[in-house]
Structure formats: structure tokens, C-alpha cells
C-alpha positions as CSV (number, residue, x, y, z in Angstrom):
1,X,0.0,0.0,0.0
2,X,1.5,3.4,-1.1
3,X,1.5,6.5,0.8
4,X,-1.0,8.0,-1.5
5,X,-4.0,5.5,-0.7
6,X,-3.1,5.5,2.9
7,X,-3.4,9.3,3.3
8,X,-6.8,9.3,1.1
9,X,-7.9,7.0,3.6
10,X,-7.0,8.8,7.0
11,X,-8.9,12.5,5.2
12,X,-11.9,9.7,4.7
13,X,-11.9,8.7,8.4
14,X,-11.2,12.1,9.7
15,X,-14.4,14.1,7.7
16,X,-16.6,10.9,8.8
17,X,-15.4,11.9,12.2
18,X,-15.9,15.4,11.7
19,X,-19.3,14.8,10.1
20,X,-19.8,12.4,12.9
21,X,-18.8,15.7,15.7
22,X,-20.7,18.2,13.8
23,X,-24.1,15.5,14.0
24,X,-23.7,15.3,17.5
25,X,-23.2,18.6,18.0
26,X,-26.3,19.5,16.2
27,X,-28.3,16.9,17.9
28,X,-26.9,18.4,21.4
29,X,-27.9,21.7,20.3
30,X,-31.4,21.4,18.7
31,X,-31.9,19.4,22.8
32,X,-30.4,22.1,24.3
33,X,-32.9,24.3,22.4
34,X,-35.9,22.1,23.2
35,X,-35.0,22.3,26.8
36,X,-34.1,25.8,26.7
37,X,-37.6,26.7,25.1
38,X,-39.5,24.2,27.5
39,X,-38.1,25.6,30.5
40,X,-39.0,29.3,29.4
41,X,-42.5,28.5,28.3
42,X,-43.1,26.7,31.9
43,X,-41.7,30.0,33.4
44,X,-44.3,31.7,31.3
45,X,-46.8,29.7,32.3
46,X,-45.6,30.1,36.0
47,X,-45.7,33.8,35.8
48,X,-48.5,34.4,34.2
49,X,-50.1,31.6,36.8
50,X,-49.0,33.2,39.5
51,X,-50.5,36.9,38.1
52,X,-53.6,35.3,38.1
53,X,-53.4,33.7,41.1
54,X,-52.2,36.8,43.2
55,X,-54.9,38.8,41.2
56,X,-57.2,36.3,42.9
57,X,-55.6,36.9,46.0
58,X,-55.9,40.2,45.5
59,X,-60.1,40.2,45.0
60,X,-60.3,38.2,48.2
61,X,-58.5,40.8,50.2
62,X,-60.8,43.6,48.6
63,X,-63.8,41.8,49.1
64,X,-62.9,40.9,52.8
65,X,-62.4,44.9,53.6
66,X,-65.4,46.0,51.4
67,X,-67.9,43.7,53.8
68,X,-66.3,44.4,57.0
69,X,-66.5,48.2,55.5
70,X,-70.1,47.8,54.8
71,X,-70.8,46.0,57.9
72,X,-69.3,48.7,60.6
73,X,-71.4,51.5,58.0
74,X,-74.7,49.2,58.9
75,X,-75.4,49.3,54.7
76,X,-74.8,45.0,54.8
77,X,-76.3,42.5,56.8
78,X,-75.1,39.1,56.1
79,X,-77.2,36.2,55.7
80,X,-78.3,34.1,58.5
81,X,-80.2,30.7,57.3
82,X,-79.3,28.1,55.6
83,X,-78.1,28.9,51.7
84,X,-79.1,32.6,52.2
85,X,-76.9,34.9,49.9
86,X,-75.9,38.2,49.4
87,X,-74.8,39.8,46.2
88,X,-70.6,40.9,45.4
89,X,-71.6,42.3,42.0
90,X,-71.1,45.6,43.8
91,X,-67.2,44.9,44.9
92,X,-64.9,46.1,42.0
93,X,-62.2,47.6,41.9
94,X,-62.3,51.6,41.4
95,X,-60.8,53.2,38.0
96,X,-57.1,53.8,39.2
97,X,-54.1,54.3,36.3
98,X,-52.0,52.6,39.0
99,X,-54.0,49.9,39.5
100,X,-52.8,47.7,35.5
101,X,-52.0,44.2,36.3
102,X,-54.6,43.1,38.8
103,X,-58.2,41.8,37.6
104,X,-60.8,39.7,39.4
105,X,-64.0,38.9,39.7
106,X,-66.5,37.0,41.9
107,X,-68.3,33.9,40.6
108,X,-71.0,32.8,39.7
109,X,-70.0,35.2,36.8
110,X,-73.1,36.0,36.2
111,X,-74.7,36.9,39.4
112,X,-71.5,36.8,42.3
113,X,-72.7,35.8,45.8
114,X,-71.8,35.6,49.6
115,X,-73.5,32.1,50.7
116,X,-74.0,31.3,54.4
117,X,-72.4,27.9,54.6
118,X,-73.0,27.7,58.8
119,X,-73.7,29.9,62.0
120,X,-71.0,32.7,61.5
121,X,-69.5,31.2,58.6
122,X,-69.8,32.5,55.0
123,X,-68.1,31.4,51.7
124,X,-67.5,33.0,48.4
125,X,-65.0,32.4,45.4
126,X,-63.0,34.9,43.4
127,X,-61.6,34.1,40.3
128,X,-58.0,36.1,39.2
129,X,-56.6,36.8,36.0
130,X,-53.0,36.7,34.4
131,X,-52.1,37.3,30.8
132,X,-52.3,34.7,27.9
133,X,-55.9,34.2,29.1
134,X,-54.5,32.5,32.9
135,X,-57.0,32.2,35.3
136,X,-57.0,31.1,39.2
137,X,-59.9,30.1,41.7
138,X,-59.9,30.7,45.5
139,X,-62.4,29.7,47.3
140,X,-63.0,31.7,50.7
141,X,-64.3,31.1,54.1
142,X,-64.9,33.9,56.3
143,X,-66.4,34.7,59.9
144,X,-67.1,38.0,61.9
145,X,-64.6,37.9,64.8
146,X,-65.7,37.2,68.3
147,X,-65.6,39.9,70.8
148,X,-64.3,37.3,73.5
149,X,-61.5,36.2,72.8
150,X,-60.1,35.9,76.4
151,X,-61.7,34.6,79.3
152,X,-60.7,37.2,81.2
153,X,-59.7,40.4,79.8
154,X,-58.1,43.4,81.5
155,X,-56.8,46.0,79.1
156,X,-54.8,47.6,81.9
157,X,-54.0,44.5,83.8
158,X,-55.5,41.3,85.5
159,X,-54.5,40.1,88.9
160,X,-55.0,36.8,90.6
161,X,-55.0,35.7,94.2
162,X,-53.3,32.6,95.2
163,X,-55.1,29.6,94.3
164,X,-57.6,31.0,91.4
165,X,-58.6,28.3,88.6
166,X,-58.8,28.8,85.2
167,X,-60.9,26.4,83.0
168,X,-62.9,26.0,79.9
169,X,-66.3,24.6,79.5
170,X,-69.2,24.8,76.5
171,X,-72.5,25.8,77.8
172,X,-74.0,23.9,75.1
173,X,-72.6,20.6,76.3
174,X,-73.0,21.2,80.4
175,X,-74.1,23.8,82.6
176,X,-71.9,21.9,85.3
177,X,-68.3,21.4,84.6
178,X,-66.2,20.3,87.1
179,X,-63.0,21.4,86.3
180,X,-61.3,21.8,82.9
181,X,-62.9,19.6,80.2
182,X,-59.4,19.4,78.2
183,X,-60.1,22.1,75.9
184,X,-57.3,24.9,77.5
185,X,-59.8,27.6,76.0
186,X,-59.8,29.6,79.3
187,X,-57.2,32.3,77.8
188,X,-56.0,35.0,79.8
189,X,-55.4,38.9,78.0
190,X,-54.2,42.3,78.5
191,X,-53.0,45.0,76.7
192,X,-50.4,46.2,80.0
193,X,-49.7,43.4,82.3
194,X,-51.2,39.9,83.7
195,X,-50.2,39.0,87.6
196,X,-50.5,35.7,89.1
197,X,-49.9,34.5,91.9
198,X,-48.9,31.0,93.3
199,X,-50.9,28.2,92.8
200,X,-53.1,29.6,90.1
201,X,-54.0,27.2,87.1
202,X,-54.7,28.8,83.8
203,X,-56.0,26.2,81.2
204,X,-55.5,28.5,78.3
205,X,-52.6,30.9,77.3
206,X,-51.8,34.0,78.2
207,X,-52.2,36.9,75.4
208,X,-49.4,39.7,75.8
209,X,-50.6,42.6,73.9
210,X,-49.5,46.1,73.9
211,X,-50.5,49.6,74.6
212,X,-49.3,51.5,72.2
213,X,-46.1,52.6,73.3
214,X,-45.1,48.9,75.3
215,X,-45.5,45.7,74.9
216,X,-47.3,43.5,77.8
217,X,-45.9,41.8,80.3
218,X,-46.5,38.2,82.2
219,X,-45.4,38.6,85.9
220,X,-45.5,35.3,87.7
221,X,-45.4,35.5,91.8
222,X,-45.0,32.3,94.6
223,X,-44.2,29.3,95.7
224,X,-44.6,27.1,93.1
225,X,-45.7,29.8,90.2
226,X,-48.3,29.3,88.1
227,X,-48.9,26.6,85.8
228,X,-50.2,27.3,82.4
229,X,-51.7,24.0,80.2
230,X,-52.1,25.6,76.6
231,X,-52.1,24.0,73.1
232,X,-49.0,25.9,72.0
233,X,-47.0,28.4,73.5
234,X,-48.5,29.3,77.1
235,X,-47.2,33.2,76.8
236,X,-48.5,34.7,73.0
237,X,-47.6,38.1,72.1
238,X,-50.7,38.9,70.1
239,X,-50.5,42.4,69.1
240,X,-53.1,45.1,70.5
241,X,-55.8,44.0,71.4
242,X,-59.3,46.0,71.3
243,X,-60.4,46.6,74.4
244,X,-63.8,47.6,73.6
245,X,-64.5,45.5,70.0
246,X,-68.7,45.8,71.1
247,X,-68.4,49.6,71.0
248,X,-70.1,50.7,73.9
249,X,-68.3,53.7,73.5
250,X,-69.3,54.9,70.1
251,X,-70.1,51.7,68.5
252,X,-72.9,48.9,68.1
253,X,-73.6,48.8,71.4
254,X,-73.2,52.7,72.2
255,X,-76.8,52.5,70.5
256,X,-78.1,49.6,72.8
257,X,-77.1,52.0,75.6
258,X,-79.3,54.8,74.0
259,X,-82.0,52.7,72.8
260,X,-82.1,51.1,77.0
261,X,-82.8,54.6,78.4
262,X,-85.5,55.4,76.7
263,X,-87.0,51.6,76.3
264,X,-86.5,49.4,79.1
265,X,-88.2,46.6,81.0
266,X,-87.5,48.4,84.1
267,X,-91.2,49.1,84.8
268,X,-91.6,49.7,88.5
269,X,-87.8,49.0,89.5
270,X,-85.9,52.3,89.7
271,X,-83.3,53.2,87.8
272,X,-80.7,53.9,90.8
273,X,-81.4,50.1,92.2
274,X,-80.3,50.1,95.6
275,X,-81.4,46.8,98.0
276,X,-81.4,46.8,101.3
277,X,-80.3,44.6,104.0
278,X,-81.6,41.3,103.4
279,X,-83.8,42.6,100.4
280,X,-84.3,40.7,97.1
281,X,-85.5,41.5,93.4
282,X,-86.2,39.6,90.4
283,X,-85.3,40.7,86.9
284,X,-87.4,38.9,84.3
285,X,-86.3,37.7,80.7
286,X,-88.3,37.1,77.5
287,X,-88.6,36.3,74.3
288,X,-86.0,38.0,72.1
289,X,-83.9,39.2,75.6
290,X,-85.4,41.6,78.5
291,X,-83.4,45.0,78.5
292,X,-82.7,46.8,82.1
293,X,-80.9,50.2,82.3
294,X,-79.5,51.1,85.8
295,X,-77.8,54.5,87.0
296,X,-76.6,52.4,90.3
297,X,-76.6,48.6,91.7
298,X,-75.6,48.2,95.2
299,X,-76.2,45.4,97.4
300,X,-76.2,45.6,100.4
301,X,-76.0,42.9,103.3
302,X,-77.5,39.4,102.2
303,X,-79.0,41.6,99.5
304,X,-80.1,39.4,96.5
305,X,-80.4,40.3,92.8
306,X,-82.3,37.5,91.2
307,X,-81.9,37.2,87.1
308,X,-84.9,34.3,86.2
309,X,-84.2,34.0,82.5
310,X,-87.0,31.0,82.5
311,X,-88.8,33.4,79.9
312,X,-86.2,34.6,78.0
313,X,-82.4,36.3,78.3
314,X,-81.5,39.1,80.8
315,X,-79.7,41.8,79.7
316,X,-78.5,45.0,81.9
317,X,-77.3,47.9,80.4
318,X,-75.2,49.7,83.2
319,X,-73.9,53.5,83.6
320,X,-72.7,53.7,86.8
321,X,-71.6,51.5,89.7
322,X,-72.6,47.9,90.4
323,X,-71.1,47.7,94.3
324,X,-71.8,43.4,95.1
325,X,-69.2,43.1,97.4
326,X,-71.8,42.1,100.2
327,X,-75.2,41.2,98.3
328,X,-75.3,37.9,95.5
329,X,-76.5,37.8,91.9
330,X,-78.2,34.5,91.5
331,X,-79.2,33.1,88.1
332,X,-81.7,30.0,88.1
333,X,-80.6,27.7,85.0
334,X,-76.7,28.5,85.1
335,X,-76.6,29.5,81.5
336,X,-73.6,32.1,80.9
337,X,-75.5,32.7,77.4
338,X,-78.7,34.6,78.7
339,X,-77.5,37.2,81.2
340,X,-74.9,39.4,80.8
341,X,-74.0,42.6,82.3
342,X,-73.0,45.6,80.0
343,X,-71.4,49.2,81.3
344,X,-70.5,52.0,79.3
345,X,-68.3,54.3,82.0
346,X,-65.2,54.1,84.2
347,X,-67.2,53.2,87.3
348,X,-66.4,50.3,89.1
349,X,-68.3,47.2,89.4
350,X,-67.5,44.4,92.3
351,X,-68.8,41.0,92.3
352,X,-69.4,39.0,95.7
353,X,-71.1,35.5,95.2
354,X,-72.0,33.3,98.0
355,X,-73.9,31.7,94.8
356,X,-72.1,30.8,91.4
357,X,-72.6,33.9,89.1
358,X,-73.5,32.5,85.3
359,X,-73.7,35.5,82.8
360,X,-71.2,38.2,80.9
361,X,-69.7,41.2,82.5
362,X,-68.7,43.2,79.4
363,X,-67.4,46.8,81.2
364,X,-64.0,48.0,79.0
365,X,-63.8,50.8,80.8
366,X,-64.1,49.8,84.3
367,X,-62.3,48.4,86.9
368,X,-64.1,45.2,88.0
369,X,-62.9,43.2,91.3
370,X,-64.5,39.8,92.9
371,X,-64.5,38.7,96.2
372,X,-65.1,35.9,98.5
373,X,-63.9,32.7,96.4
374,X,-66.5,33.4,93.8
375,X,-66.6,31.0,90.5
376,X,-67.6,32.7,87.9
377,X,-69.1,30.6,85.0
378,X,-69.0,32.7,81.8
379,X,-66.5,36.0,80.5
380,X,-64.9,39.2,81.6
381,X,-64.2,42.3,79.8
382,X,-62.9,45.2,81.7
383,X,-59.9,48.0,82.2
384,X,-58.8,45.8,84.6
385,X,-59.8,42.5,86.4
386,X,-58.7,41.9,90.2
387,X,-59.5,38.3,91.5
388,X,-59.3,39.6,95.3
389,X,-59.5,36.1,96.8
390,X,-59.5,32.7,95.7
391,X,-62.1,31.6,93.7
392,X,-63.0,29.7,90.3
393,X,-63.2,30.9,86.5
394,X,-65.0,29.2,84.3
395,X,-65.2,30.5,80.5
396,X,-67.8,29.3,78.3
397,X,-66.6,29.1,74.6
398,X,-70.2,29.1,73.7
399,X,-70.0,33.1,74.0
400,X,-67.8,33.2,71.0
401,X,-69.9,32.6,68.9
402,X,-73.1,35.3,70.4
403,X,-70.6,38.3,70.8
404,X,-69.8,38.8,67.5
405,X,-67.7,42.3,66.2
406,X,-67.9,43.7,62.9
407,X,-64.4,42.7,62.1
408,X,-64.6,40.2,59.3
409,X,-61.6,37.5,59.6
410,X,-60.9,34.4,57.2
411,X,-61.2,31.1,58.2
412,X,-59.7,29.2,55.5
413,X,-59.4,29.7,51.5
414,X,-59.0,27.1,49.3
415,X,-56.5,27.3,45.8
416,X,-59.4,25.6,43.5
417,X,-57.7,23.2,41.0
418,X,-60.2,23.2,37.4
């Protein structure tokens, strides 16, 4: 073999090799392409998803505001039986140049709805929109916020005696617990500081809120401290919280108070109610809730203030004192959900019970203190709560649910897959 023929042969092998190269080159290439344009077409697609998804997100939070909005302006009533609806055609978003990238709207398309799906829950959908025609469900459920969310609140402070229980019960399972029933809903709150003192049992945790300016503080005292049993962390720093979320200071129930001292189931019983040694008095309910405005409570000596809510809840509307400290409020039929006690001022209220007291004392701006071991069997709202000897605290969850705020709150949303 010459060296002609073999150097024809070696160019032969090395353009097949080249060719070869340049093939798999080209193959790696038109891949890398492939992968290339995959991968920017599924970030598209992710993009564009996630517009629609956050324009969604975006209608829910609108829609959320606009009804609490609505709500607190008394131009919205929400639905209260079973598959009752009102309309969200209303709720769009107002002309705004700024405003380019975000559209929504509230399904069914053609007529958009706010469904009542259970007591104090609601439900509506929002759909959002992206570009290259993307689209997004969520589905929303929502709930007015409860105006107890403590068992005992005191915006300016609670104190406990040695020895004071804390435990949850529901009404609407007994009207006799005995101890706590494992729930550790008995929560604690104020907006300054929360004092116990040794021995005390507080099935629930304690809420640290603030004041504006500082943030709240848990002071434990004795030997052994407290003991806390919560679900979670026992001490929550939760952000202000409202002391007065019925409004009885230019609110809801600043109205209730007007509406009480004109029309009232008073009758015969004075409006400055003051009993007597040994004396006694019953306040009937009825039908819908009897309303009671008083100037003054006092009891006096084995004084006793009867509620009978046989007929009907009790409700008294207070602006003034309530002075207990030697008389008892008695309630035949122990249920925390048909009495309650409501003041509008700074004066002081003081609870005595040789009896259990079952009911609400809602009084934000007042300093409340209970003697004489009491238990308690339902809520406390005040400026500040003293419990001046040991006693027992019983909160009834069931109140959530009938004190209910115009603050609108989610309970959950769902990302609907089509």
C-alpha cells in the first residue's frame, strides 16, 4: 500500500469523524434548544399563573375589607339561614391608572354571591386573572370575629390571688363542669400586664398585647408559680388588642345603651337600684332578651339580685356602679349565654357571690374586682380584672360565637384546582 491511498484514507476517516462531531453537536444543540424553550414556556406559564393567582388573592382581600366596610357602616347585613346569599356584584375595583395588572371577579359570573355555609361562617369564590388568558380560583371562608377572645380580659391589667382556677367549659354541652374539660380555652389577656400569683392554674394561654407605646408583660409570683396548660406556646404576644370591639363607646352597642334609656323593662324597678339589707328583686327575661338600664346597683347585706331567664335572656345595660361586694347575683338555670351585664363608664363594678354567678360582664372601661372565692361561670371584659381572693373561672366558649364584632376574619381559603 502506497502512501497516497493511505493518506486518502485517513482524510476519509477524519471528515466521517468530523461529520460524525458536527451531527452530535447539532443533535446536542437542537436538545439544548428544546430544553431551553421548554423551560421558558413553563416559566411563562408560572408567571403568568402566579398573576392570576395573586390577582385572585388580591379580590379576596378587597372583598374581605369591602364587607367588613359595609358591615361597621350598617349598609350590609349578612345572611343568617341556611343557603341565604348576598350579592358581590357591587365589589370592584375603582378606576385607578396605578392599578394595571390586577383583575378579578366574583363567581357565579353571572350573578356573584356571599353564601351562608353555617352559623357565623360564609363562603364566596374569586376568580383572578393573568395574561395569555390564565385564570385562578380561590375559594374563601370567612367569619365575623368574636368579641371574646379571652376569658378574662383586662386592658390595663388582670391580677389573681393565690389559688384562682382557670378552665374552659361549652354551655352547650353542660351547665356543670367540674373542672377543665381538656379544651385549654380559658385564655387570659391584656394589653399592660397579667399577675399571678402561686398556685393559680390557667388552662388556656396567656395573650401579651401592647399599649401602644409597650409591649405587655406576664409577671408570675409564689411558691410554686403558676402553671399554664395551653395547646402551643403558654405566653403569645398577640398584638393590640381591642379593648372595647362591642363599642359601647361609640359603637354597636353605644346604641343599645341609648336605645335602653328610653325603652326598658324596668317598669316599677328604679333606675338607681339600691337593696337593702336582706332585700331581694327579680329581673325577668323574655322572648327576644329583656333589657334593664341602671344608673346604680348596690347590694347591700345578704341583698339578692335574682336574674330568672326561664322566659327569655336578661340583659343590663349599666352607667354607673354595680357595688356586690356584700349582696349575691343568682341566676336559676346556670346558663352564661342569657345574662350578661354591659357598662358603658369608668365606674367600678364588684362581684361577691355566696352563689355561682352565670352571665357576661362586658365593662371595657371599668375596673371590676371579685370577692369571696367566687366562680364565675362565663367572661370578663374590663380596664382591669382583680380576682381579690380565691375563687374559680370558668369560660364558656359558647359566647364566642353570640358576641360577634364587625371585624370580618378568614377562616380558610382554598386554591381551587379546574
Amino acid at each position: 500500500m502506497d502512501a497516497a491511498r493511505i493518506l486518502n484514507h485517513d482524510r476519509g476517516v477524519v471528515l466521517f469523524t468530523a461529520l460524525l462531531f458536527v451531527l452530535i453537536m447539532s443533535i446536542l444543540g437542537a436538545i439544548a434548544y428544546v430544553i431551553t424553550a421548554n423551560d421558558s414556556a413553563i416559566a411563562v406559564n408560572l408567571e403568568v399563573s402566579r398573576q392570576a393567582f395573586y390577582s385572585a388573592e388580591a379580590g379576596v382581600n378587597f372583598a374581605i375589607k369591602s364587607i367588613e366596610a359595609d358591615l361597621k357602616s350598617n349598609t350590609l347585613v349578612l345572611p343568617s339561614t341556611d343557603g341565604g346569599v348576598i350579592s358581590l356584584s357591587s365589589y370592584t375595583l375603582p378606576s385607578d391608572e396605578d392599578i394595571t395588572d390586577i383583575h378579578f371577579e366574583y363567581l357565579p359570573i353571572d350573578a356573584p354571591v356571599l353564601m351562608w355555609i353555617a352559623e357565623n361562617l360564609y363562603q364566596f369564590t374569586v376568580r383572578g386573572y393573568g395574561s395569555r388568558n390564565a385564570d385562578a380560583d380561590i375559594s374563601v371562608t370567612l367569619r365575623n370575629d368574636t368579641a371574646f377572645k379571652y376569658g378574662v380580659f383586662g386592658d390595663q391589667g388582670v391580677v389573681s390571688a393565690e389559688y384562682t382556677n382557670y378552665y374552659g367549659y361549652d354551655s352547650t354541652e353542660t351547665l356543670t363542669p367540674a373542672g377543665d374539660d381538656g379544651n385549654n380555652q380559658c385564655h387570659v389577656g391584656s394589653n399592660s400586664n397579667v399577675n399571678l400569683s402561686g398556685n393559680t392554674q390557667i388552662h388556656g394561654y396567656i395573650g401579651l398585647g401592647n399599649n401602644g407605646i409597650t409591649d405587655a408583660v406576664y409577671i408570675p409570683s409564689g411558691n410554686p408559680e403558676p402553671l399554664i396548660y395551653a395547646d402551643g406556646d403558654a405566653e403569645r404576644s398577640v398584638g393590640r388588642i381591642t379593648p372595647d370591639p362591642l363599642g359601647v363607646a361609640g359603637g354597636a352597642y353605644a346604641q343599645k345603651f341609648d336605645d335602653s334609656r328610653t325603652y326598658n323593662d324596668n317598669g316599677m324597678i328604679p333606675s338607681q337600684l339600691i337593696l337593702e339589707l336582706g332585700q331581694s328583686i327579680t329581673l325577668k327575661g323574655k322572648p327576644g332578651g329583656a333589657n334593664y338600664y341602671f344608673t346604680k346597683i348596690e347590694l347591700k347585706k345578704n341583698a339578692v339580685l335574682s336574674i330568672d331567664t326561664s322566659a327569655g335572656p336578661v340583659n343590663i345595660y349599666l352607667s354607673g356602679e354595680l357595688n356586690g361586694k356584700s349582696g349575691t347575683i343568682t341566676h336559676a338555670g346556670g346558663d352564661p349565654k342569657k345574662f350578661a351585664i354591659f357598662s358603658d363608664t369608668a365606674d367600678p363594678i364588684s362581684l361577691s357571690n355566696a352563689n355561682p354567678f352565670y352571665g357576661t360582664v362586658y365593662a371595657p372601661y371599668a375596673d371590676i374586682e371579685i370577692y369571696n372565692r367566687a366562680t364565675i361561670y362565663g367572661a370578663v371584659v374590663a380596664r382591669t380584672v382583680a380576682m381579690k381572693n380565691a375563687g374559680n373561672f370558668y369560660f364558656d366558649s359558647a359566647l364566642k360565637n353570640k358576641y360577634l364584632t364587625k371585624d370580618v376574619v378568614m377562616a380558610s381559603w382554598l386554591d381551587v384546582r379546574r
